[in-house]
Structures are given as structure tokens and as C-alpha cells.
CHARMM internal coordinates of N, CA and C (Angstrom, degrees):
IC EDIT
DIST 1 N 1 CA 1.4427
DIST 1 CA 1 C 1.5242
ANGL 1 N 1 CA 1 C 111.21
DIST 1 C 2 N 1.1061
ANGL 1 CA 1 C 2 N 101.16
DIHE 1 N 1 CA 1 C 2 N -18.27
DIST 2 N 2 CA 2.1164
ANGL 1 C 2 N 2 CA 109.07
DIHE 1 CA 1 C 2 N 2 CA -177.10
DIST 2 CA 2 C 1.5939
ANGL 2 N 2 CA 2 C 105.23
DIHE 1 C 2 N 2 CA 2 C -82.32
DIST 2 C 3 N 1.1286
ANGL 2 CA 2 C 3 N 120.92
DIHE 2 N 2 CA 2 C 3 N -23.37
DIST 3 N 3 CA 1.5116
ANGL 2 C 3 N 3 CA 120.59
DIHE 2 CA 2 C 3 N 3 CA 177.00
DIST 3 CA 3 C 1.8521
ANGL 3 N 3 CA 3 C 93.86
DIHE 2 C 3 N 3 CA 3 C -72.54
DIST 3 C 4 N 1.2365
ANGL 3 CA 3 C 4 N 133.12
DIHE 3 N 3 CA 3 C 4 N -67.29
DIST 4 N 4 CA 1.2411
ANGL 3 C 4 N 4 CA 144.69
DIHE 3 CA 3 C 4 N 4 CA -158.00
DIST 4 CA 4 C 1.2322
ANGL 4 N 4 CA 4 C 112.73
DIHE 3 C 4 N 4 CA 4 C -60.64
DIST 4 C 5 N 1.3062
ANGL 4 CA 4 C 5 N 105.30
DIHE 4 N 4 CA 4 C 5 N -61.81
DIST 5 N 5 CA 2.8928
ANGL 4 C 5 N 5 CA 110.98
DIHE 4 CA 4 C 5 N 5 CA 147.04
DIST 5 CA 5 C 1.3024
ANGL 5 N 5 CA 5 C 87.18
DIHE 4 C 5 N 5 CA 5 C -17.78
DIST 5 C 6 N 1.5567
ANGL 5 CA 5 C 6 N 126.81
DIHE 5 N 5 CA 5 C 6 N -67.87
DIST 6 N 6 CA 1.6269
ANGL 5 C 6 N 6 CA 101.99
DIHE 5 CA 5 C 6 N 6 CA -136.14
DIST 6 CA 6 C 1.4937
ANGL 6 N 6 CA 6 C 115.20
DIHE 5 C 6 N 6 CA 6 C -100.91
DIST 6 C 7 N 1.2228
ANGL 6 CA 6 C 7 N 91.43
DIHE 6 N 6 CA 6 C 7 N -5.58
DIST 7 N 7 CA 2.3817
ANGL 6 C 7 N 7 CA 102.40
DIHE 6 CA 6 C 7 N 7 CA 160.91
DIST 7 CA 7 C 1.3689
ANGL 7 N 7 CA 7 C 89.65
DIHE 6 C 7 N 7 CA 7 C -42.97
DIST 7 C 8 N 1.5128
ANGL 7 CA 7 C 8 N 112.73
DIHE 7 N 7 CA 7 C 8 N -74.11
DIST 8 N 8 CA 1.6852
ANGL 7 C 8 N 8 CA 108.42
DIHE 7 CA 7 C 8 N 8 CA -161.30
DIST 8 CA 8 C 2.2066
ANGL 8 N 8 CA 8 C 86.92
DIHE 7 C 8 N 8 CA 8 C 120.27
DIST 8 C 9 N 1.4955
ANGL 8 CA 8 C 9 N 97.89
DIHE 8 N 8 CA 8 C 9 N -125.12
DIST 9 N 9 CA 1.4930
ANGL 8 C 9 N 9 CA 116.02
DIHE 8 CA 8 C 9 N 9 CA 178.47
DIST 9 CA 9 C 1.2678
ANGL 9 N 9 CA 9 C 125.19
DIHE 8 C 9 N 9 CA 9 C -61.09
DIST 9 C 10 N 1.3036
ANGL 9 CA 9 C 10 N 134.80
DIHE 9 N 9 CA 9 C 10 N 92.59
DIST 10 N 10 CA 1.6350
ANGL 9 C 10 N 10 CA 126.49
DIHE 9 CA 9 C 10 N 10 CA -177.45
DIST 10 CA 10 C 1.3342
ANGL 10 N 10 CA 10 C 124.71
DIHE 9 C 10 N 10 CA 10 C -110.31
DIST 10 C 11 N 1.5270
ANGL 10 CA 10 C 11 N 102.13
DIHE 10 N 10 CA 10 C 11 N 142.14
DIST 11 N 11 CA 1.9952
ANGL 10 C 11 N 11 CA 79.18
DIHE 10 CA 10 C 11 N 11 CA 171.65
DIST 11 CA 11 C 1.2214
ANGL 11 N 11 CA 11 C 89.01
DIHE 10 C 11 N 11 CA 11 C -125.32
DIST 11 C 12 N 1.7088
ANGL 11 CA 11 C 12 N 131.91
DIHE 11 N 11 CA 11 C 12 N 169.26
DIST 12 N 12 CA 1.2659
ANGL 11 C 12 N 12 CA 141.16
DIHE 11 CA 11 C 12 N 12 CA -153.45
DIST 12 CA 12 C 1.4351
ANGL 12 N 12 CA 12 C 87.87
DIHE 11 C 12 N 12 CA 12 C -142.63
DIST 12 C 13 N 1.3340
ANGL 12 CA 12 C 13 N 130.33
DIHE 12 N 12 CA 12 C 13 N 115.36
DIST 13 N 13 CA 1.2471
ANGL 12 C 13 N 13 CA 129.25
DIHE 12 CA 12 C 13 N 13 CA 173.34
DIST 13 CA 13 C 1.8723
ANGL 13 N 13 CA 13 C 118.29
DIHE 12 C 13 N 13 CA 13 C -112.91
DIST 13 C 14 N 1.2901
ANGL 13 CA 13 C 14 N 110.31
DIHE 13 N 13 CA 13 C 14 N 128.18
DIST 14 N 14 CA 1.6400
ANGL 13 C 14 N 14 CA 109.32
DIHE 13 CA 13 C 14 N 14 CA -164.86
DIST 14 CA 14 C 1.5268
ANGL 14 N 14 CA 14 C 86.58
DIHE 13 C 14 N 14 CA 14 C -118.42
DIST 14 C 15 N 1.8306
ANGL 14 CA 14 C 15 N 92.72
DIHE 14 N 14 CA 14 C 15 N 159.53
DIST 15 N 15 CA 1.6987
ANGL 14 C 15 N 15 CA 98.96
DIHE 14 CA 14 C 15 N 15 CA -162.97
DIST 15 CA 15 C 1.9252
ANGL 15 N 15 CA 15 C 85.02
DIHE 14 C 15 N 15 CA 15 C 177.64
DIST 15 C 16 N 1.0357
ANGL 15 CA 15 C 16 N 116.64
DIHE 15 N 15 CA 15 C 16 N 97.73
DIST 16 N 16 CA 1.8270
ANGL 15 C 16 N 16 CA 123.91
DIHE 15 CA 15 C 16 N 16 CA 162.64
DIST 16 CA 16 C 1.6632
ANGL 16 N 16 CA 16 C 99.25
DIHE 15 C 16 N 16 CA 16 C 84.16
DIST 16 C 17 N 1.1735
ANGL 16 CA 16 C 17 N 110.28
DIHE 16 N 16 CA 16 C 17 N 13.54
DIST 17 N 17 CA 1.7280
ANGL 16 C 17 N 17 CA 87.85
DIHE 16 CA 16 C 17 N 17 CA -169.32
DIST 17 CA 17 C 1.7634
ANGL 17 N 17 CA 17 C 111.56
DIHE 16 C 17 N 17 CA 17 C 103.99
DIST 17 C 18 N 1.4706
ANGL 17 CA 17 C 18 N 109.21
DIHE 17 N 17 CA 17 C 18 N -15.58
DIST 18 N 18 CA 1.5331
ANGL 17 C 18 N 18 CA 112.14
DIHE 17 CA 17 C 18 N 18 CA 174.09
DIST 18 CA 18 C 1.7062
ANGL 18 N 18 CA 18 C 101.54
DIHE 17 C 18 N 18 CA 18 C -88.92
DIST 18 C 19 N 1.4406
ANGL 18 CA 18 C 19 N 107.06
DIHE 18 N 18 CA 18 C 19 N 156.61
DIST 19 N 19 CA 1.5226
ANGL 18 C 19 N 19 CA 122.63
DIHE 18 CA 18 C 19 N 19 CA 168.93
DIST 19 CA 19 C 1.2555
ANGL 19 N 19 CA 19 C 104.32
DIHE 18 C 19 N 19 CA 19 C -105.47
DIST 19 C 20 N 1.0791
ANGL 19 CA 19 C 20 N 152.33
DIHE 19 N 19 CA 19 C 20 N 149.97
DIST 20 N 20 CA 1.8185
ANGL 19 C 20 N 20 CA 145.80
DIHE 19 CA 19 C 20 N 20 CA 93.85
DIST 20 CA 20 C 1.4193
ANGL 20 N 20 CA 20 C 120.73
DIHE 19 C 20 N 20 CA 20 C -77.79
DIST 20 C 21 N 1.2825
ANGL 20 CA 20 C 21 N 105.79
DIHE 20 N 20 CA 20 C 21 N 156.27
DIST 21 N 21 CA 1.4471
ANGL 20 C 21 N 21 CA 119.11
DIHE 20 CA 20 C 21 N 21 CA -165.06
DIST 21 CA 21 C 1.6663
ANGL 21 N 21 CA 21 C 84.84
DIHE 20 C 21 N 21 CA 21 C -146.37
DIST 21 C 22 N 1.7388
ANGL 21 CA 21 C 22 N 97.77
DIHE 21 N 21 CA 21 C 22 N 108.29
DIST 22 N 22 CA 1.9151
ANGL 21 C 22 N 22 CA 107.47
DIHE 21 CA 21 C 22 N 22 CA 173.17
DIST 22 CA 22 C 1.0215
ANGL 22 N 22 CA 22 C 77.64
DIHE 21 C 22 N 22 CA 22 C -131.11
DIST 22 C 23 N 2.0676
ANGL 22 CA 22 C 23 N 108.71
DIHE 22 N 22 CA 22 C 23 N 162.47
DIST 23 N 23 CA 0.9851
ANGL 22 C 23 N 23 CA 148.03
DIHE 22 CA 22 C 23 N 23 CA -174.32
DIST 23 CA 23 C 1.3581
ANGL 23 N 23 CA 23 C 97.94
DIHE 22 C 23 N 23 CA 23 C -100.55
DIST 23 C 24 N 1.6329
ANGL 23 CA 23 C 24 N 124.89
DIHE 23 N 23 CA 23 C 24 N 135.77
DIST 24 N 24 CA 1.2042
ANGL 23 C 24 N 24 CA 128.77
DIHE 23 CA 23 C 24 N 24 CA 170.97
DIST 24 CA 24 C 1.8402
ANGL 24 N 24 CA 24 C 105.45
DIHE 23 C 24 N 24 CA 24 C -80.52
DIST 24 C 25 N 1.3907
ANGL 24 CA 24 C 25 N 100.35
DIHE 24 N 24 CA 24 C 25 N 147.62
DIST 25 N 25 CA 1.6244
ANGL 24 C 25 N 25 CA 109.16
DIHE 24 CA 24 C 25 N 25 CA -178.10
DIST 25 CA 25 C 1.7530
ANGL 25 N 25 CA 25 C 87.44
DIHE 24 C 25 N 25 CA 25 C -79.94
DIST 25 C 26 N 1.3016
ANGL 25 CA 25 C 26 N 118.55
DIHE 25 N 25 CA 25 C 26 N 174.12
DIST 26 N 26 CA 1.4009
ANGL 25 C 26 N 26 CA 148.04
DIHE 25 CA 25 C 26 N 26 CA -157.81
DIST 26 CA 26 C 1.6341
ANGL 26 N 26 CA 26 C 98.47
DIHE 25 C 26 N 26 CA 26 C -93.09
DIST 26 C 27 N 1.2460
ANGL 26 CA 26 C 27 N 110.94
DIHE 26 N 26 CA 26 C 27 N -65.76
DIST 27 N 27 CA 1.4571
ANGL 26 C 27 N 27 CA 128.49
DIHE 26 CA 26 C 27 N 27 CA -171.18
DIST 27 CA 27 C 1.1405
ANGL 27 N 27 CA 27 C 104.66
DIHE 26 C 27 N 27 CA 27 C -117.67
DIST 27 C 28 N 1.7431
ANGL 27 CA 27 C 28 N 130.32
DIHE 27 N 27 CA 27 C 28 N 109.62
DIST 28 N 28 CA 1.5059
ANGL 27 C 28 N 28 CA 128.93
DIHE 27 CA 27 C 28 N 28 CA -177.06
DIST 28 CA 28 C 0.9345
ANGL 28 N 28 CA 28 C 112.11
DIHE 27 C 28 N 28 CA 28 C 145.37
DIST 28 C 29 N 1.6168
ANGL 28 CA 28 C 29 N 121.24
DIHE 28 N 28 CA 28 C 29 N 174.76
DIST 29 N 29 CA 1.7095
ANGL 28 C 29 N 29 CA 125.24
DIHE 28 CA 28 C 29 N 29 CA -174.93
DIST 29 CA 29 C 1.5506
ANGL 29 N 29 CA 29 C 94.58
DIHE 28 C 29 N 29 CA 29 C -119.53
DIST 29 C 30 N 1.0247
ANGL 29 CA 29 C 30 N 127.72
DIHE 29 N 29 CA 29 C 30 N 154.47
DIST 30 N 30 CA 1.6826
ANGL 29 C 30 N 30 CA 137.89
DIHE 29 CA 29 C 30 N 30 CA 149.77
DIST 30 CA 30 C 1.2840
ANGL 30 N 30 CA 30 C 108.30
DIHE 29 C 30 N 30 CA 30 C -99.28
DIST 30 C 31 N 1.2877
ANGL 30 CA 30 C 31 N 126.09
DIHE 30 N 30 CA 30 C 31 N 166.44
DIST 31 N 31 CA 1.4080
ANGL 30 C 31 N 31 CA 131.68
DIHE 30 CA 30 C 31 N 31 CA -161.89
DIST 31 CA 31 C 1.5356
ANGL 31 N 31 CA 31 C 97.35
DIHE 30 C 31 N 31 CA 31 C -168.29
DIST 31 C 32 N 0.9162
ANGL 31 CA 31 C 32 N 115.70
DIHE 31 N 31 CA 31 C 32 N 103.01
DIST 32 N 32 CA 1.5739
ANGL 31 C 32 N 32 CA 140.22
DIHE 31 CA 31 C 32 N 32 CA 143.12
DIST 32 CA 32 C 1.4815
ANGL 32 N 32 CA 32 C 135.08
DIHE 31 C 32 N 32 CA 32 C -34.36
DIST 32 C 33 N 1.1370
ANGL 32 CA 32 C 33 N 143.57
DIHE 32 N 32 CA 32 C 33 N 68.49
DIST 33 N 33 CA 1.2536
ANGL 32 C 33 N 33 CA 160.16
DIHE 32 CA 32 C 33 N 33 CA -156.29
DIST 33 CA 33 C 1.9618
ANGL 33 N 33 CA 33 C 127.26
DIHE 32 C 33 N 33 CA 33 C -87.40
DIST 33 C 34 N 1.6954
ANGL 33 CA 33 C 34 N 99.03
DIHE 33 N 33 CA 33 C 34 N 83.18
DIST 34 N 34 CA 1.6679
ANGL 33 C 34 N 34 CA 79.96
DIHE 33 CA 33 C 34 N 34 CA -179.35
DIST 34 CA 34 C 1.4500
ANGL 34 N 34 CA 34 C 128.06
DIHE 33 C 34 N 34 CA 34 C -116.89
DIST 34 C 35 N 1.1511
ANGL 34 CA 34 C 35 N 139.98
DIHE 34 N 34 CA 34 C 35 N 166.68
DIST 35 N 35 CA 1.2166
ANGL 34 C 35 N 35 CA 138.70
DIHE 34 CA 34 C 35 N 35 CA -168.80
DIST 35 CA 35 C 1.8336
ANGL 35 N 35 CA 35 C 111.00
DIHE 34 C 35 N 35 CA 35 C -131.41
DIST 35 C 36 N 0.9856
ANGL 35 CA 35 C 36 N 122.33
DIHE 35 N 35 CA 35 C 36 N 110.49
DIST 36 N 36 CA 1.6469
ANGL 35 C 36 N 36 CA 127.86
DIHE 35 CA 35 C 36 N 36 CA 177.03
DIST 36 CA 36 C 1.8770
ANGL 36 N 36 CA 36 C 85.01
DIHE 35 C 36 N 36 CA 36 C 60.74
DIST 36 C 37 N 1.0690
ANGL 36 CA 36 C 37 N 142.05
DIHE 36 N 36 CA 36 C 37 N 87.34
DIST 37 N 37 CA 0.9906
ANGL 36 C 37 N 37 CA 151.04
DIHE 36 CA 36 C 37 N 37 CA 131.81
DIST 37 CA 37 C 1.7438
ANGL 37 N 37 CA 37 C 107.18
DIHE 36 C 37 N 37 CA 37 C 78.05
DIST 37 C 38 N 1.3143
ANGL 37 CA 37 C 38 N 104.97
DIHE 37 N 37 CA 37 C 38 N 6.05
DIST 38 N 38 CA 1.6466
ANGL 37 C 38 N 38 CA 92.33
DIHE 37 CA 37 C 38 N 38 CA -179.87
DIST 38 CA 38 C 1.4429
ANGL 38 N 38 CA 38 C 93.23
DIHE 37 C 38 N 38 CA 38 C -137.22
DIST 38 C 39 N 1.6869
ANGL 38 CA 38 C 39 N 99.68
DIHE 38 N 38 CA 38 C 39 N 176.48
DIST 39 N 39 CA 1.4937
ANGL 38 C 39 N 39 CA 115.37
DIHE 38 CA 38 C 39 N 39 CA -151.76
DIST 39 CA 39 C 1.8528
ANGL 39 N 39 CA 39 C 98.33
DIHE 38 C 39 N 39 CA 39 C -83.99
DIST 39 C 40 N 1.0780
ANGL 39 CA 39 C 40 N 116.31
DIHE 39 N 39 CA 39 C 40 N 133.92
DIST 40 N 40 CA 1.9099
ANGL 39 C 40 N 40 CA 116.34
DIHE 39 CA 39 C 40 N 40 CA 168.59
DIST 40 CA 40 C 0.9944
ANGL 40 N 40 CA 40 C 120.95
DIHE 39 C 40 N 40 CA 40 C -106.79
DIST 40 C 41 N 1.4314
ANGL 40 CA 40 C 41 N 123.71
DIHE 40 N 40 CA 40 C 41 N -58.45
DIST 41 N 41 CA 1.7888
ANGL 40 C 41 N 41 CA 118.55
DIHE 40 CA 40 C 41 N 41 CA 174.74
DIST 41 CA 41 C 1.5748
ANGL 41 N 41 CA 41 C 89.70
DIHE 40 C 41 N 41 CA 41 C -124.57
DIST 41 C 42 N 1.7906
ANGL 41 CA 41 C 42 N 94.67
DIHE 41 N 41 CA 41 C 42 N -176.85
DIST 42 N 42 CA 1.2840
ANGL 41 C 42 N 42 CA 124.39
DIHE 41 CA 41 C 42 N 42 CA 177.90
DIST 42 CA 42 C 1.4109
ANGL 42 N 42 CA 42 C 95.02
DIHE 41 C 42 N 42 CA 42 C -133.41
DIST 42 C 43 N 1.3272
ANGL 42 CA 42 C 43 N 139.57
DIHE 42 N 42 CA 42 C 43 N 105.12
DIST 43 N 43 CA 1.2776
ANGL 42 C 43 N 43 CA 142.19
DIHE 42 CA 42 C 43 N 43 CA 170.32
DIST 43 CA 43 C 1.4781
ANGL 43 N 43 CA 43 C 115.70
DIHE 42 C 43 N 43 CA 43 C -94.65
DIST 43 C 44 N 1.4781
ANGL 43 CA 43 C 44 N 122.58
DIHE 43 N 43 CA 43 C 44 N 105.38
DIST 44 N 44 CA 1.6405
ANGL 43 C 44 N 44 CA 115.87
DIHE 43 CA 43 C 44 N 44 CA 154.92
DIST 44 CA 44 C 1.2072
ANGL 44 N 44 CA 44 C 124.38
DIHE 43 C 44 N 44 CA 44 C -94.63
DIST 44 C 45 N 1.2431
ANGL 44 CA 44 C 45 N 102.16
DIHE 44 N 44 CA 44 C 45 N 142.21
DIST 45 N 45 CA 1.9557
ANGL 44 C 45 N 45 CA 130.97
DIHE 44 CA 44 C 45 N 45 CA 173.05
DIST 45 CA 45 C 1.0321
ANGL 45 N 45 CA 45 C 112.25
DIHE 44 C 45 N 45 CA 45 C -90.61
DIST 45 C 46 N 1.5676
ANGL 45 CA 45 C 46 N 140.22
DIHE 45 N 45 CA 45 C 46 N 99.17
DIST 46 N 46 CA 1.0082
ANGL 45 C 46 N 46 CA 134.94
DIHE 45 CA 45 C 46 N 46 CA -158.88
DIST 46 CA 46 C 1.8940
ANGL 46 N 46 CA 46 C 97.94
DIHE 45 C 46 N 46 CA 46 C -117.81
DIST 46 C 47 N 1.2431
ANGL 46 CA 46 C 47 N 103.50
DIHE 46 N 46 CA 46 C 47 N 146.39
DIST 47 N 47 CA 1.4729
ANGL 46 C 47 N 47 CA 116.52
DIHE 46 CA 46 C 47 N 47 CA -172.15
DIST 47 CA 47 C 1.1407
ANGL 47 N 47 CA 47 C 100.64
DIHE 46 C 47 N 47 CA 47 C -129.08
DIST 47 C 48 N 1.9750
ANGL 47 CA 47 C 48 N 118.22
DIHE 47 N 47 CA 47 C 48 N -178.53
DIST 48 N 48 CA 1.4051
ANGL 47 C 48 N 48 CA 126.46
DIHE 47 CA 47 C 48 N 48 CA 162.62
DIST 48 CA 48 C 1.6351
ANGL 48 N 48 CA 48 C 91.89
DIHE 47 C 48 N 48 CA 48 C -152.49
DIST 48 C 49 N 1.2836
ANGL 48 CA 48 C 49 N 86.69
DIHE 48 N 48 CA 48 C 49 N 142.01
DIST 49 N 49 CA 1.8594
ANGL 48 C 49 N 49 CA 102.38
DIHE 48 CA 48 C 49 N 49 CA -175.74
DIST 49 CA 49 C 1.8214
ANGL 49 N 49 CA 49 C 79.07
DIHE 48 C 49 N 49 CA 49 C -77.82
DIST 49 C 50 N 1.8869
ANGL 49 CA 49 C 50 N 99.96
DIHE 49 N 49 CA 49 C 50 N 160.79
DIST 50 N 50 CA 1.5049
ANGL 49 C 50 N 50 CA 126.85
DIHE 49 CA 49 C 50 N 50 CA 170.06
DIST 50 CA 50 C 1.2830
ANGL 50 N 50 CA 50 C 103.98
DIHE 49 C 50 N 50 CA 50 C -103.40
END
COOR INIT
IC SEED 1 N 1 CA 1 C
IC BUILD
């Protein structure tokens, strides 16, 4: 659980019985991508505040 504290932002994405575990960017959207009912990409939008 001490590795997962120090990611910070996570999203956990499930799809057939598989897990991923990505780190959310700071500034940005992620976007989730599926095709016939299962997961295809993971797209981030990454920004910077002014």
C-alpha cells in the first residue's frame, strides 16, 4: 500500500479480468477509449497552469 501513497493520483482501469494501474498527470484530462465493449487506449491531455 506504501508504493500506491506515493503515485499520488491513480486510476485503476478493468477490462476482461485484466487490471492497469496508471498514474494520473498533474494538469490534464485522461480519456478512456473503447471499441465493441473492451478497453483500447488510455489517452492523456496534459496541460500547465499560467
Amino acid at each position: 500500500m506504501d508504493e500506491i501513497e506515493q503515485k499520488g493520483r491513480l486510476a485503476i482501469v478493468v477490462c476482461n479480468g485484466k487490471a492497469k494501474l496508471t498514474q494520473l498527470p498533474e494538469h490534464g484530462e485522461t480519456k478512456i477509449i473503447t471499441h465493441r465493449g473492451k478497453v483500447k487506449q488510455v489517452k492523456f491531455y496534459e496541460g500547465e497552469d499560467f
